[in-house]
C-alpha positions, -999 to 999 in steps of 0.1 A, spaced: -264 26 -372 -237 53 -388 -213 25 -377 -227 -2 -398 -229 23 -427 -194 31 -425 -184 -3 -419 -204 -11 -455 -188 21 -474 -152 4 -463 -165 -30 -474 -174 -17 -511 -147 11 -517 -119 -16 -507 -132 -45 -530 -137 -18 -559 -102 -4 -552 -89 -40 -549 -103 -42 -584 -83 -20 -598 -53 -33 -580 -56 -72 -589 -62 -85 -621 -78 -120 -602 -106 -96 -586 -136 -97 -604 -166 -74 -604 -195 -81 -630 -215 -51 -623 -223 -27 -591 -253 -45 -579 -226 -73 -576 -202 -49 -555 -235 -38 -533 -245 -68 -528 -213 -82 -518 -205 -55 -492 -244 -60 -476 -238 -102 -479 -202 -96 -459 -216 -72 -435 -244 -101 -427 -215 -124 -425 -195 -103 -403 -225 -98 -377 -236 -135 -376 -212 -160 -388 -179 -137 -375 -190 -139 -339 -188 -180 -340 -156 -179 -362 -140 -160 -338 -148 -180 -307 -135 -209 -320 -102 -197 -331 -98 -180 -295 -67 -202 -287 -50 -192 -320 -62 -151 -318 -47 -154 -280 -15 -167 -291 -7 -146 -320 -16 -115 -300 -48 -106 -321 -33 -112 -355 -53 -144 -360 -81 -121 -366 -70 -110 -399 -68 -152 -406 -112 -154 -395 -117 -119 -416 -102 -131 -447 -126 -163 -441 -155 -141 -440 -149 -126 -473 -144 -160 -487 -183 -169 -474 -196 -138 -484 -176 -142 -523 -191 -174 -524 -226 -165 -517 -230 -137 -539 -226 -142 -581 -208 -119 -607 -180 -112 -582 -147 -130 -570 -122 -122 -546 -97 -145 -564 -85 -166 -535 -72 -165 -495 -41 -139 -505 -66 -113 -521 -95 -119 -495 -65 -112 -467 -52 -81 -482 -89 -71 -486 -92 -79 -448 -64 -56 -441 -80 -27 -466 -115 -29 -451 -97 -25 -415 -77 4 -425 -104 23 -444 -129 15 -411 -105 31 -391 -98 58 -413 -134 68 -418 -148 62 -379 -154 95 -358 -123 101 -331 -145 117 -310 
């Protein structure tokens, strides 16, 4: 459970900091940005799983990088489910990919 709630807070602090970064990342209001991080999370747990078997060849040959590629996707889905938010294309939904990955890490227990 703590893992899912950290996994959220990474989702929302990297899209709000990407919002200050980017002029193409939108945020209407922060219902948008909770939503959007509980919409991504859902993503991540059912639609990720499929996403990622099917691009097995590609995430096998590029050592794991290919994963980046399918998390990027994810964001996509979950900006174009939820209203009053945009990501602002693949490059910004990538380096989001890359934020939310570094924050996770950052914020998981080393124990």
């Amino acid at each position: 459970m703590m893992k899912l709630f950290i996994k959220y807070i990474s989702i929302v602090l990297a899209i709000y900091l990407m919002s200050f970064i980017f002029n193409s990342v939108y945020i209407g209001s922060l219902g948008a940005l909770l939503i959007m991080g509980m919409v991504l999370l859902l993503v991540n747990l059912i639609i990720k799983p499929f996403l990622m078997l099917i691009t097995l060849p590609a995430n096998l040959l590029t050592l794991g990088l290919f994963s980046f590629i399918v998390n990027a996707w994810t964001i996509m889905i979950a900006d174009s489910l939820v209203e009053n938010i945009s990501m602002g294309g693949f490059l910004n939904s990538l380096i989001a990919a890359f934020i939310i990955t570094i924050l996770n890490n950052l914020f998981q227990d080393k124990n």
